[in-house]
Backbone as a printed PyTorch tensor [residue, N CA C, xyz], in Angstrom:
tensor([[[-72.3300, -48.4340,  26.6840],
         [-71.9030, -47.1530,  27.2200],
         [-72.3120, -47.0720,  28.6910]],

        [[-71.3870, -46.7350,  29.3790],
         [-71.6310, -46.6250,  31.0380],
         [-72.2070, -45.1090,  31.0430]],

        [[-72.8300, -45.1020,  32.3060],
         [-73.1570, -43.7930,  32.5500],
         [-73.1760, -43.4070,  34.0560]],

        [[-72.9620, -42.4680,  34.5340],
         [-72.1190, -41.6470,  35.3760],
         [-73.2690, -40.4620,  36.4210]],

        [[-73.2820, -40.5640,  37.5380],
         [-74.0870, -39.5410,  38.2820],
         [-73.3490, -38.2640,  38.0730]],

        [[-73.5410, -36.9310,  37.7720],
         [-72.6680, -35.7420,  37.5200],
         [-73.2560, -34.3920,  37.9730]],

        [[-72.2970, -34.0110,  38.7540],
         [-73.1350, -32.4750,  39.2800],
         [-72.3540, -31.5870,  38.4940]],

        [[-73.1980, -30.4680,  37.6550],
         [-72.6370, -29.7840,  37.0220],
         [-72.5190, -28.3350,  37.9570]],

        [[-71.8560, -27.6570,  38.0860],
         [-71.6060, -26.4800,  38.9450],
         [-70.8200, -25.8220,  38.6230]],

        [[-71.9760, -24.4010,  38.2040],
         [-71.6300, -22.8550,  37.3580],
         [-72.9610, -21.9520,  37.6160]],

        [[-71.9770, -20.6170,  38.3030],
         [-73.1220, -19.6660,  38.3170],
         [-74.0270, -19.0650,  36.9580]],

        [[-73.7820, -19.6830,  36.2440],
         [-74.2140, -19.3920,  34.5200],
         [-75.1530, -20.3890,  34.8610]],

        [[-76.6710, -19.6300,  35.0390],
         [-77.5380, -20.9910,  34.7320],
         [-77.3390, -21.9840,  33.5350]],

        [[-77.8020, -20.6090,  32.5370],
         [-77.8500, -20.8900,  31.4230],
         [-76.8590, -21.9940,  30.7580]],

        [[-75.2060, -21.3430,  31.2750],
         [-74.3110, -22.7940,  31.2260],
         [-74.4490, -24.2690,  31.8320]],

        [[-74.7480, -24.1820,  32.4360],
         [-75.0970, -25.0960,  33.6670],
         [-76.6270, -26.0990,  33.0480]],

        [[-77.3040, -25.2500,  32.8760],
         [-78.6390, -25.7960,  31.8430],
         [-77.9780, -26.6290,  30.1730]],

        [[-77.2120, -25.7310,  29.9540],
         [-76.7750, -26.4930,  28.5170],
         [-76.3320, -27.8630,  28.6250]],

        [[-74.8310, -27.5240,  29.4770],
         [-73.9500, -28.7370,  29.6830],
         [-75.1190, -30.0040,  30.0700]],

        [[-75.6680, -29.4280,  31.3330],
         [-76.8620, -30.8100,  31.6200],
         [-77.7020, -31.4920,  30.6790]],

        [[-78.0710, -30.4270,  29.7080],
         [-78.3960, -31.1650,  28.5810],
         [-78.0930, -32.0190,  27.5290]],

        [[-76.7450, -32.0030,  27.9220],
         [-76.1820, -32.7700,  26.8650],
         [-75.5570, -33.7680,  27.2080]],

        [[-75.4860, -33.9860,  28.6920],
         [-74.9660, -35.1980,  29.8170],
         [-76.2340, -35.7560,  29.6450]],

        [[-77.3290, -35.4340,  29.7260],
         [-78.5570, -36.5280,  30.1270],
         [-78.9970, -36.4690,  28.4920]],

        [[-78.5390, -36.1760,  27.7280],
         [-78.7980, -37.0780,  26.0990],
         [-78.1540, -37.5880,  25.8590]],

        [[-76.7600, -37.7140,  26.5740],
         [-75.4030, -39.1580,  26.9160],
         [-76.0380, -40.1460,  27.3980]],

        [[-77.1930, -39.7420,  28.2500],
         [-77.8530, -41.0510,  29.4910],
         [-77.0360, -40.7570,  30.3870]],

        [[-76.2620, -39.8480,  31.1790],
         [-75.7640, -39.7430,  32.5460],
         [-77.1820, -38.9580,  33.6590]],

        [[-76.8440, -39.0250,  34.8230],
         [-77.7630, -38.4720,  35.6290],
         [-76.9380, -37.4940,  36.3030]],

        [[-78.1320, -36.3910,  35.8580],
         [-76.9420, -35.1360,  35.9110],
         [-77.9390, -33.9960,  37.0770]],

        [[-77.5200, -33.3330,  38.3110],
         [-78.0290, -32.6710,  38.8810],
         [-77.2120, -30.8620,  38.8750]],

        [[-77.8530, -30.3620,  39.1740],
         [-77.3440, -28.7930,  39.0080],
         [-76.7620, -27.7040,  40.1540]],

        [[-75.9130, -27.3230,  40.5820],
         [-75.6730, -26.7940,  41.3290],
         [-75.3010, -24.5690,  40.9610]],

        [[-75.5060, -24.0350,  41.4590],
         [-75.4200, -22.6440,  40.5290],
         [-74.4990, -21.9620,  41.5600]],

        [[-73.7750, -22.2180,  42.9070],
         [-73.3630, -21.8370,  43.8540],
         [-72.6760, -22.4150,  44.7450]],

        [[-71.5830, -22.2180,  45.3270],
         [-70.2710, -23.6690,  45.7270],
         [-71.1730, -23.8670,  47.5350]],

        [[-72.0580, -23.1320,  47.7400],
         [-72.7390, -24.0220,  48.9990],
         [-73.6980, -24.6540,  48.7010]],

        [[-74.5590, -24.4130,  47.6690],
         [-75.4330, -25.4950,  47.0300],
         [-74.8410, -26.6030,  46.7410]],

        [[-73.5340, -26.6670,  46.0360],
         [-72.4740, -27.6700,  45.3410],
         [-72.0850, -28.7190,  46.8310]],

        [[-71.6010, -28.1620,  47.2700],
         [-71.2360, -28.7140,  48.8920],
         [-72.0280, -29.1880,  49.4630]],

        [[-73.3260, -28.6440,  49.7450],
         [-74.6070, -29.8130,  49.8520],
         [-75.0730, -30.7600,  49.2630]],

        [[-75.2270, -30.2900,  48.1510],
         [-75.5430, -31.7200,  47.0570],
         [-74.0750, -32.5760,  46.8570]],

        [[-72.8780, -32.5450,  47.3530],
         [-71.9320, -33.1670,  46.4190],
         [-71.8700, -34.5030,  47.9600]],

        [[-72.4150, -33.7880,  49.0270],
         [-72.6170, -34.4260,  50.4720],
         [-73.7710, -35.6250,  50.5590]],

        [[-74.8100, -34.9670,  49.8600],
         [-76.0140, -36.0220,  49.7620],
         [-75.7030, -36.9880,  48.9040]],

        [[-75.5910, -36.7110,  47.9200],
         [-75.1080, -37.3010,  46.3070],
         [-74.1980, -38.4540,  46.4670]],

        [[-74.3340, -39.7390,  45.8930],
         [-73.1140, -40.5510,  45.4960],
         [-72.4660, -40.0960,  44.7620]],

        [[-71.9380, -39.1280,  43.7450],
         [-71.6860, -38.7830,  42.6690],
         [-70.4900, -39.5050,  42.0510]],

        [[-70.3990, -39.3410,  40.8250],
         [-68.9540, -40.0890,  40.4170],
         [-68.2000, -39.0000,  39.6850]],

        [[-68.7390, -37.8170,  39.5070],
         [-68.0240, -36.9080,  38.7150],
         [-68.5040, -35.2310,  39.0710]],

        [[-67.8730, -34.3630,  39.5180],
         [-68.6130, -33.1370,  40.1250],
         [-67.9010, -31.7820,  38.5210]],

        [[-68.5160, -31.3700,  37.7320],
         [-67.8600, -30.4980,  37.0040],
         [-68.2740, -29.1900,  37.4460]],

        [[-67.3470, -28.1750,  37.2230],
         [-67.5190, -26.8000,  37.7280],
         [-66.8640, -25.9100,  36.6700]],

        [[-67.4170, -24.4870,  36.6530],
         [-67.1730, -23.0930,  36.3650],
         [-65.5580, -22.9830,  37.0950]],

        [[-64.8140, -22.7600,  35.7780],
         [-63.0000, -22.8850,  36.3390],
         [-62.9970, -21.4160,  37.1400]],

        [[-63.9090, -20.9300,  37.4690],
         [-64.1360, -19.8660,  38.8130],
         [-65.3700, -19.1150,  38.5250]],

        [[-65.9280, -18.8320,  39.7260],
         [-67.3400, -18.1420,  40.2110],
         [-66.8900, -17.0730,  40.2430]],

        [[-67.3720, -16.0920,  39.9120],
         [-67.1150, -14.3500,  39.8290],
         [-67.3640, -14.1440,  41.2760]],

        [[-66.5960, -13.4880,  42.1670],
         [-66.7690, -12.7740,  43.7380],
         [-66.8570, -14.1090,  44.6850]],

        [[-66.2440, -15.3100,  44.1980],
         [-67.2290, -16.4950,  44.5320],
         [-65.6240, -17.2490,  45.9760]],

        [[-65.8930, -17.3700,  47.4990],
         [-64.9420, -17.5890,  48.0930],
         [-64.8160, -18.9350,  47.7140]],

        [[-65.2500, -19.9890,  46.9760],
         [-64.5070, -20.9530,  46.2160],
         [-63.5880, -21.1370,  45.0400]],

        [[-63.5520, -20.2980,  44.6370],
         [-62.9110, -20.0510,  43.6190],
         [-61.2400, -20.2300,  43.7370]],

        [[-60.4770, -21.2660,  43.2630],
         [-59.5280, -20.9740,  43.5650],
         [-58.3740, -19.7470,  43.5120]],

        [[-57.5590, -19.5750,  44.4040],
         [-56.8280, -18.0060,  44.2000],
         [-55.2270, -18.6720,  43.5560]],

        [[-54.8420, -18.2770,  42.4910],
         [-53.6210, -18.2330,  42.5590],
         [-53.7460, -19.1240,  41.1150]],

        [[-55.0610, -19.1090,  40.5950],
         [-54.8860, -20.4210,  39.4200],
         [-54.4260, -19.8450,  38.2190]],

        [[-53.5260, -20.2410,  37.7240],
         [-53.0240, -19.9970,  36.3780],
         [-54.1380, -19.9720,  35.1770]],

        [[-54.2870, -19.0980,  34.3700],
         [-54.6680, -18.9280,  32.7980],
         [-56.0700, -18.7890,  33.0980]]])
């Protein structure tokens, strides 16, 4: 099984805490982001191979506008 550097990014700690937990009992190396300028910094430092996110941040100017469902 390969495993994967992964930034998880959601203003839901608590979400954000889960999902990570269950990437690094996969064996991936998983870092946390709770905010799309935290995300943007770390996704800058980071080699990452996989960035997952909250399909939108509440009040959040990353969030995409116009996304369906």
């Amino acid at each position: 099984m390969s495993t994967a550097r992964i930034l998880v990014v959601d203003d839901s700690r608590d979400a954000a805490e889960s999902l990570a937990t269950l990437l690094k009992l996969s064996g991936h190396t998983v870092e946390i982001a709770n905010d799309g300028l935290i995300a943007l910094a770390s996704a800058e430092k980071l080699q990452l191979e996989l960035i997952g996110r909250a399909r939108q941040f509440a009040g959040s100017r990353f969030a995409r506008a116009g996304s369906a469902g």
